[in-house]
N, C-alpha and C positions, 0 to 999 in steps of 0.2 A: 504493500500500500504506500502513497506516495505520505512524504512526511506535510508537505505544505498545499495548501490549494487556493483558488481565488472565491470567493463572493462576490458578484456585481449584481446591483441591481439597475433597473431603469424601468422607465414609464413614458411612451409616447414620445420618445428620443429617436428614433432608426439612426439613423444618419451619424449620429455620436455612438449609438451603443454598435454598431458592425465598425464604427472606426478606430475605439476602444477596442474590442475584441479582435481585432486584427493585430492591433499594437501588443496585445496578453500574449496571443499563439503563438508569438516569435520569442519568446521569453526564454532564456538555453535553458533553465529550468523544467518546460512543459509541463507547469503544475493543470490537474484536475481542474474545471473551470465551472461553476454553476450560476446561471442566472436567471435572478428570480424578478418575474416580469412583473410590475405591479401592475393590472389591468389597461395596458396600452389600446388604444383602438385605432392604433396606426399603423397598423401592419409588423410593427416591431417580430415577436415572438416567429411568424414565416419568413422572415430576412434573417434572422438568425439563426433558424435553420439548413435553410438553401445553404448561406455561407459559410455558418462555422457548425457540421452536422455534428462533429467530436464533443461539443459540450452541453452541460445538460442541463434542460431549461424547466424552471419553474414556471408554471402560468398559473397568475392568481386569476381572480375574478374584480378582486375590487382593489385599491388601493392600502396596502396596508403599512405605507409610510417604513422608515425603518426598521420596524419589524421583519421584515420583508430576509433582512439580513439574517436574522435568527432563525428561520427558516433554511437559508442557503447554509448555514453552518452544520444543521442536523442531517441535509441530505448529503453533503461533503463528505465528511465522517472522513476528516484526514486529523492527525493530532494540531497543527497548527492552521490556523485561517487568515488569510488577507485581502481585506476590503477594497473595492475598488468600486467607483459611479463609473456611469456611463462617460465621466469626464476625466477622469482619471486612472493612471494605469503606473506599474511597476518600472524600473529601472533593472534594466538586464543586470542578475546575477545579485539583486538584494533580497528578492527571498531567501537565496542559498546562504546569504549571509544573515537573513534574520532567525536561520534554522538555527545556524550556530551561535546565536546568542541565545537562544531560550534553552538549548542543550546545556547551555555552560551554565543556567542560571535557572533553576526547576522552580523557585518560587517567584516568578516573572513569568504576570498575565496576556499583560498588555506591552506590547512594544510602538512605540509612537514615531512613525521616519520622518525624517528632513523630507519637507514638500517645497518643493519649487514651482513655481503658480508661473500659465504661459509662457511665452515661447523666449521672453527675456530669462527665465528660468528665475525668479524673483523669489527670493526667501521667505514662504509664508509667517506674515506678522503671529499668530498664533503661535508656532517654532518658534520665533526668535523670541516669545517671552519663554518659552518653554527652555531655553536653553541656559534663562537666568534664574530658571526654577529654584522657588525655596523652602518646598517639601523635602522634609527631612530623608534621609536616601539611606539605608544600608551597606554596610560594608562589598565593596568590590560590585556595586550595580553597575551595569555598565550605561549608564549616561544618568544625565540628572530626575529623580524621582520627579513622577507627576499624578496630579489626582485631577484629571480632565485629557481629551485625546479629539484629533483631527481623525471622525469615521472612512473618511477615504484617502486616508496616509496609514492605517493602522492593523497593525498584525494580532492577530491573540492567540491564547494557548485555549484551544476549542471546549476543553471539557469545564478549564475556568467558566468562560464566557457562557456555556450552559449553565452551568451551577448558580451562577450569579441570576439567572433568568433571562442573558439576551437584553435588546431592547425593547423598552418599555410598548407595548402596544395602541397607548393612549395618546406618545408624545408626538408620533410622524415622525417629520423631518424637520430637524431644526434646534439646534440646543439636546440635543435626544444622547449627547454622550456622556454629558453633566452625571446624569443619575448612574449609569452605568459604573463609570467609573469611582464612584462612591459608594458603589454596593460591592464590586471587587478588593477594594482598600478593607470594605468591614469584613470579608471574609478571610481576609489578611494577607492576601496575593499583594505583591508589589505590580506599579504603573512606570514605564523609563521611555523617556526619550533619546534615542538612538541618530546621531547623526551619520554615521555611515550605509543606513538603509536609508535610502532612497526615493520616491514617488514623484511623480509628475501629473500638476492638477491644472486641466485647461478650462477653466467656470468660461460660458457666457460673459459677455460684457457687459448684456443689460438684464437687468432682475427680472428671470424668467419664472419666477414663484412667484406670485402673487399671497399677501398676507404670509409673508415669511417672518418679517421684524415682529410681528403680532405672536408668529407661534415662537419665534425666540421667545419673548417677555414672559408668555405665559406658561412654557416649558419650565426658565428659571424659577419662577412663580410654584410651582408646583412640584421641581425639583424641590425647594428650600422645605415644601411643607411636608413633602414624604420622608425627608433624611433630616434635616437640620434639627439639631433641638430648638428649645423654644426662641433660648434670647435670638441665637442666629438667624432661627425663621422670620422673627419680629423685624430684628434690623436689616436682613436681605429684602424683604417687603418692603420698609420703608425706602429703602436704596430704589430699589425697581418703581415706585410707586411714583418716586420724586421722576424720576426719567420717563415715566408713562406719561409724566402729565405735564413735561417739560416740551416733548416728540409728538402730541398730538394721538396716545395709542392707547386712549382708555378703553377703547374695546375688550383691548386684552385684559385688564385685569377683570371685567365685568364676565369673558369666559374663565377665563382661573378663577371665578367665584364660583361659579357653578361644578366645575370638579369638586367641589369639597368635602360632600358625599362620598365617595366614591377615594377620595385623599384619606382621610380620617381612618377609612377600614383600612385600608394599607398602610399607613402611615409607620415606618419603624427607623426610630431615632439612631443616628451614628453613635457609636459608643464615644465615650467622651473624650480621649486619646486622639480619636479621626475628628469631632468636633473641633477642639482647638487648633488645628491643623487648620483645617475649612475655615475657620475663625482669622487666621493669619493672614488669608489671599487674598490679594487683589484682583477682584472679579472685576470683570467687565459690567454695564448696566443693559445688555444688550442692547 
């Protein structure tokens, strides 16, 4: 069985996801490739086929946002997984390298790679605070601990990434790594950013999601209230709250009121260790 393999998902892309998968199939690695169609109705899932018949496709029915991922990881079933959109794709010869760093390093979940954004090959600003990371790190990690991750730069150790539950089914897309990565830390896996793996991330230039900055907000919104204890819930609300209503984006907090049903029964507090950790960072306000 191969040790590493891809996850891509897409929705109503063709034209990026068979150019993306073109870019994977030449990988010297030849990892196992799954993708999980989140209900395209653009012909996606038969252009996939025709072109690339080797890999194996999910077809959902309806859209089920980042989740979609969690899916590709179960049907994989390789020990290690790496994420890749329809925009984004590997650099020859950094899975082979991301193998050997989770080999050398058994309690490392999640490994986080240097993403270079288009075609200037541009340092994603994300990485480069990750690389001033000030989450405390254990002996001999190899790059600087972190407790948040870029989903389409990022490799995991697959039976973690189950264990942990995958992502969240409620959040979509959008801020949807936040909680993940805060439920791998409390299970006590370590999170590291890795500069010598690789990826390459070519976004659009004009915001093709529509209500994205909204499911940011309310994503953070309801991360803070599943995981954060109290005071931090209190003060990241009030943080998000000031910025909602600075940006014009009360919507969002008026849906992240409405999860809160639905927050409450799941609701399970960071131990207090991963608390003050969380407590130290400098979050963005989406």
């Amino acid at each position: 069985m191969a040790e590493i393999g891809i996850v891509m998902m897409t929705r109503n892309r063709r034209a990026r996801a068979l150019a993306t998968l073109d870019r994977l199939a030449l990988l010297p690695e030849r990892p196992p490739i799954v993708v999980v169609d989140n209900g395209s109705s653009d012909g996606t899932p038969a252009a996939i086929l025709r072109r690339h018949p080797r890999v194996r496709l999910l077809r959902l029915d309806r859209n089920a946002g980042a989740a979609a991922r969690t899916l590709g990881v179960r049907a994989l079933r390789t020990p290690f997984t790496a994420f890749s959109d329809d925009d984004s794709w590997w650099e020859p010869g950094a899975l082979e390298r991301a193998t050997g760093v989770f080999a050398a390093r058994p309690s490392l979940a999640l490994l986080q790679a240097r993403i270079l954004v288009g075609g200037e090959a541009r340092l994603d600003p994300t990485c480069a605070a990750m690389r001033r990371s000030t989450v405390p790190a254990g002996p001999g990690l190899p790059g600087p601990a972190v407790l948040g991750f870029v989903a389409c730069g990022a490799v995991v150790r697959s039976n973690a990434f189950l264990h942990a539950g995958g992502f969240h089914p409620r959040l979509g897309i959008g801020g949807e790594e936040e909680l993940l990565a805060l439920d791998l830390a409390a299970h006590g896996w370590e999170l590291a950013y890795v500069d010598s793996v690789v990826a390459h991330h070519h976004p659009d230039g004009a915001d093709g999601r529509p209500g994205r900055s909204e499911r940011l907000l309310r994503n953070a919104l309801w991360t803070a209230w599943l995981r954060r204890r109290l005071p931090g819930a209190l003060a990241r609300t009030a943080a998000l709250a000031a910025s909602a209503a600075r940006e014009h984006r009360l919507t969002a907090l008026t849906e992240a009121a409405r999860g809160l049903p639905w927050i409450l029964r799941e609701r399970r507090p960071l131990p207090r260790r991963l608390e003050r950790i969380a407590k130290g960072l400098t979050l963005p306000e989406e």
